[in-house]
Residue, then its C-alpha position, 0 to 999 in steps of 0.5 A: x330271642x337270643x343274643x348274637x355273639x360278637x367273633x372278633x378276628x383275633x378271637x376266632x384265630x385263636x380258637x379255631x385254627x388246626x394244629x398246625x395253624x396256631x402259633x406263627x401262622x395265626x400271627x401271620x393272618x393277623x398281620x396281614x388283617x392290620x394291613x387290610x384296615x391301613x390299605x382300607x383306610x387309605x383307599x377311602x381317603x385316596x381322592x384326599x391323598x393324592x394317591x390316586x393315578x399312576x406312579x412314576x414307574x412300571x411293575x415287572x408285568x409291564x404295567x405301570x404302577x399306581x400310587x395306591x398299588x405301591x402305597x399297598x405293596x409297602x404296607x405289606x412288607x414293612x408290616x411282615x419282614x421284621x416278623x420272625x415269621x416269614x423267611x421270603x415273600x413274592x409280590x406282583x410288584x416286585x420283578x424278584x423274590x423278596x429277601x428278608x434284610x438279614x437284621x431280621x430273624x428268618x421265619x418258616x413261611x412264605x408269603x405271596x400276594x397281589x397287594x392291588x387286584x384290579x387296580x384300573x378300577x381305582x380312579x373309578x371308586x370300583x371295588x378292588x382287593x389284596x389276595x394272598x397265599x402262604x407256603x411253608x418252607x421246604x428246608x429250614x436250613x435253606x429257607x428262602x430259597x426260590x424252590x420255597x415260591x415255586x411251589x404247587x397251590x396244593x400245598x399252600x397251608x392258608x389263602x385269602x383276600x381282602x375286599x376293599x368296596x362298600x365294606x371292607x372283608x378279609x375272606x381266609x382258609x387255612x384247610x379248614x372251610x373259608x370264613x369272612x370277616x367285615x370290618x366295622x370302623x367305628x371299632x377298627x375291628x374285623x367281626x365274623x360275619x361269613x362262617x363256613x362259606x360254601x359256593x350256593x347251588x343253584x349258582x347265579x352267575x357268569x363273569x366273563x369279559x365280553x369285550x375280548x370275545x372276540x378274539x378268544x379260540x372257537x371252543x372258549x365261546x361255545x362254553x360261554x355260550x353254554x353258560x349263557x343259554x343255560x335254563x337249570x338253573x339260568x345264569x345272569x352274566x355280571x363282570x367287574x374286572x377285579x378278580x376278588x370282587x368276581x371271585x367274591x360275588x359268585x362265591x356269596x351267590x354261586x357261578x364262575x369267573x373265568x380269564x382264558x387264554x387268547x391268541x394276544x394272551x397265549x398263557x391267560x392274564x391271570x398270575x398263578x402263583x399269587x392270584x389263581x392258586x390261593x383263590x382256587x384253594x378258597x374255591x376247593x375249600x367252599x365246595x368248588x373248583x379251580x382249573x385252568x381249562x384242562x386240569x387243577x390250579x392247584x396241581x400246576x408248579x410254576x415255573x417261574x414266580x410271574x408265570x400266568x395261566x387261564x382260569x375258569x373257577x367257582x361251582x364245580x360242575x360248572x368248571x367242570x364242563x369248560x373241560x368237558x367242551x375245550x377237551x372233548x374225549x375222542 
């Protein structure tokens, strides 16, 4: 029988990134892996910490912030801005453009993240996670610009997240296929265990939240109802209420998460700068599709950095047909 290869991440980073990947980038990735195991840590203990609830604070979505949410916030920037790698970053936490303090060397890249994904799920011990996109700057004699985060999601140059739950995972892309890393703790290092993931066909899953069901338009319900009587192949409906954790899950088993719009949320929940373009470019990456009910994710420029958008996202046939049902062809 022969030997499993151990793959650290540094390891797999340094041999098999593109071109134009290597270099400031991979230590970008890099960085934000030795973020994931802090954040990792410190979710394990946050019963012990006093890091669980809320902070004293409310983030520019109107959402009061907590403890774990602004401890990960942190860790991120202070991690990144001395780099010399990142030249402007937008968190979910923050209401404007984060700058790089002019002690530190300005980069060429962009960094936008969500630090906590479902982070109501925290005092529950419920699975949450951190996502991640990273752009490349329009013009280095202006970089840092708001036109810098203001970009497509089809031209971000790597996307990921981390999954902090019964293991912790950093799941990334830089073009070239998705790979997932899970973190062993008795070494502190992340080890390839998910190479080239691809959304599995037949899917097994629908993740909608069922309790707003009943506000959501005539056309959102009969597409659930599409996915709910489905018989090839049959779906089982499974819904946390943390993006990464649904994304996750349908990506390993194949099916299709979906936040969409509602007469209380006109624009959908979901943030597209730094939640739905880098999880739709994943998706796009692992053989599926992002859309917000009419076209691509990753084709929407936003207009502003905390803009929202629908999102239906997972095995592309089954995005596909939320079009199919929201847009019927006259």
């Amino acid at each position: 029988m022969r030997e499993s290869k151990i793959i650290t991440i540094e390891r797999f980073l340094l041999d098999t990134q593109p071109d134009y990947a290597r270099g400031e980038l991979t230590s970008i990735l890099y960085d934000l892996a030795l973020a994931a195991k802090i954040i990792s840590a410190q979710t394990r203990r946050a019963g012990l910490l006093d890091i669980l609830g809320f902070a004293d604070n409310v983030n520019v979505q109107g959402e009061t912030q907590r403890k774990l949410d602004v401890y990960a916030d942190d860790v991120i920037i202070k991690l990144t801005q001395h780099t010399g790698r990142l030249c402007a970053m937008v968190s979910e936490e923050r209401e404007e453009v984060i700058s790089i303090p002019e002690c530190f060397t300005k980069g060429s890249y962009i960094l936008v993240f969500d630090p906590l994904d479902g982070s109501s799920n925290i005092d529950t011990n419920i699975s949450i996670g951190t996502i991640f996109g990273i752009y490349k700057t329009l013009d280095e004699e202006n970089s840092g610009c708001l036109a810098d985060c203001l970009q497509p999601g089809r031209d971000l140059v790597a996307a990921g997240y981390m999954l902090y739950g019964t293991s912790t995972m950093m799941v990334y892309s830089t073009g070239k296929g998705v790979h997932g890393f899970t973190l062993d703790p008795s070494w502190g290092e992340f080890i390839l265990s998910h190479e080239n993931i691809c959304f599995p066909n037949p899917p097994a899953y629908f993740s909608f939240n069922h309790a707003i069901t009943h506000r959501l338009p005539t056309p959102i319900l009969a597409y659930i109802d599409w996915l709910r009587n489905l018989t090839e192949p049959t779906l089982t409906h499974r819904y946390v209420g943390s993006m990464v954790a649904d994304f996750h899950r349908n990506l390993i088993h194949g099916g299709v998460f979906g936040y969409p719009a509602a007469p209380t949320k006109p624009d959908g929940k979901i943030r597209l700068l730094y939640e739905a373009a880098p999880l739709a470019f994943l998706a796009e990456q692992a053989g599926g599709f992002g859309s917000d009910g009419s076209q691509s994710l990753l084709e929407i420029k936003p207009s502003y950095i905390h803009q929202r958008v629908p999102v239906f996202i997972g095995n592309r046939f089954l995005v596909e047909k939320a079009k199919e049902i929201l847009f019927p062809k006259i």
